[in-house]
Structures are given as C-alpha cells and as structure tokens.
C-alpha positions, 0 to 999 in steps of 0.5 A: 058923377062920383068913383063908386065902390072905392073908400074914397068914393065922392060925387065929383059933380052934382046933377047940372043941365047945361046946353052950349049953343053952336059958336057959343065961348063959354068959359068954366071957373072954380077953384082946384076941386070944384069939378071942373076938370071933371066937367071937362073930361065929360064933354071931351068924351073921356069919360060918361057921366055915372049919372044923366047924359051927354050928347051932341045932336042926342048922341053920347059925347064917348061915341062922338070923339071925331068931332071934339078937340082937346087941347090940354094945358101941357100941349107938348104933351099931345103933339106927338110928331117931329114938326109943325107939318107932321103933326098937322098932316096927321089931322087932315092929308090936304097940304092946303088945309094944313096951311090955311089952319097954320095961317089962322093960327099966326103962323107962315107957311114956312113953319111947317117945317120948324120942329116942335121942340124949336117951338116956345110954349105958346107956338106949341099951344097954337100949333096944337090948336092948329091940328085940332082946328085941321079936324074940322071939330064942332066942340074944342075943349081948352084946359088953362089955355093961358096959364104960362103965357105973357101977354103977347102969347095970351093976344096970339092965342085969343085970336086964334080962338077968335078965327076958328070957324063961327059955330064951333062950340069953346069951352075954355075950363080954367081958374082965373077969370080975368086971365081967360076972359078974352076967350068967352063971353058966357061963364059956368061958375063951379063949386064942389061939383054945383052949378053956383052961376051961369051968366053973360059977361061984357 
C-alpha cells in the first residue's frame, strides 16, 4: 500500500499473504515505520489496500465494520458516553449482555454506573474492550493494549483478552514483544512495510 500522487509518495507495506485462523492471537511487531499501523487500519477496515485484497469470509474487511472491533491505544478516546452502562448500552440494548461483558472484563455489576472519567486507564481499556466484546465481534484489533499499564493492569488485561469467546480472531499490533507476549501466541514481525517473520512462539 502507498499515498499515491503526493510528493511524499512511499509504499507503506509491501505485498504480504497472511491468513488468521478463527480464535488465533496474533501478535504484529516492528518498529515506529514498519507498517504496522498501517496493517492495522487495513484489517480494522478504515482503509482498503491500493493494492490485493482484504476480506473476511471473501468480503472486503471496509464493508464488514459490524464485525471488527477496535481498541485504540488511547481508549478514552473512543468511549464516547458518560458511564460504563452508557457506553456498553450503545453496543448491545440487552442489560443482561452488558453485564456478562462487564463481568468478563473484571468488573462488578455496580460498575455500570461508575463514570469513565472515575476510571484509571486500565478500567478504561477494559471497559472500552467490554463494549466491543458486547458487539459480538469476530475480529478485535488492539493497538498497544499494554503501553502505560503496571503490571496488575497488564494481568487485568491478559485475561480479559483471554475470556472472550474462543473464536474471535486478535490482533494485538504492538512494538514490544515481551510486554504484549501474553496476548498471543503467533507473531508477524514487520520491517519497512516486509513481512521479515511469521512464527509460533511458547
């Protein structure tokens, strides 16, 4: 993929064949410039490749929004309403679907009512990944879930990640192996927009 007719026109990601297997955790590295960002907008479905295809089930991933979540690194960002119950209502109108997602992401049914600004930035991240899981999504893309968070926020998250429903596909894009390695168990390793690796790691 490259920006086309500008001066600063470069190919962002060369040609790459990756297939994700339903329920697969698959973690993408490199560095600040490898295109993983990009990859990661592409198989959100904010962006069509200029080149190839990206499709769930044959269908491009642009048309298939309903069925990919996003979680961005600043999730305050993208929980839009007042409180925990708020925001998840907007995902799902079943109050007991709203609390089964709250509970899989470590929370008590009281906090529906806690505002997200009360939140720290780990509850946010994990009530963010509650409204998502409360789309019922088949593919979650988590951009630098971990950046930020101690160690218990880190645990808190991992096995958040861990109880979502076994085949929803998870691609955690991140710089740090180590920090994210929880998170997967496949690693696509990126470098100036090549595929340099794609391995099974313990």
């Amino acid at each position: 993929m490259h920006a086309d007719r500008t001066p600063w026109s470069r190919r962002a990601l060369s040609p790459l064949d990756l297939t994700i297997e339903p329920g697969e955790r698959l973690l993408v590295v490199g560095a600040n410039g490898s295109g993983k960002t990009t990859l990661a907008w592409i198989l959100a479905g904010l962006i069509d490749p200029t080149e190839g295809s990206a499709t769930i089930d044959g269908e491009p991933l642009t048309l298939q929004s309903e069925h990919i979540g996003l979680l961005v690194q600043q999730a305050r960002l993208q929980l839009l309403r007042p409180t925990v119950g708020e925001e998840l209502a907007a995902f799902d109108a079943n109050r007991g679907h709203q609390i089964a997602a709250l509970i899989d992401m470590g929370f008590e049914v009281g906090d529906l009512r806690r505002r997200i600004d009360e939140l720290s930035i780990g509850q946010q991240r994990r009530a963010a990944l509650a409204a998502q899981l409360a789309r019922h999504c088949s593919l979650l893309i988590l951009d630098e879930p971990m950046a930020g968070l101690d160690a218990a926020g880190r645990r808190a998250l991992t096995a958040a990640v861990g109880s979502l429903p076994s085949d929803t596909m998870v691609v955690t894009v991140t710089h740090d192996l180590d920090e994210s390695r929880s998170l997967g168990d496949r690693v696509v390793q990126l470098d100036a927009g090549r595929l340099l690796d794609d391995r099974y790691v313990p």
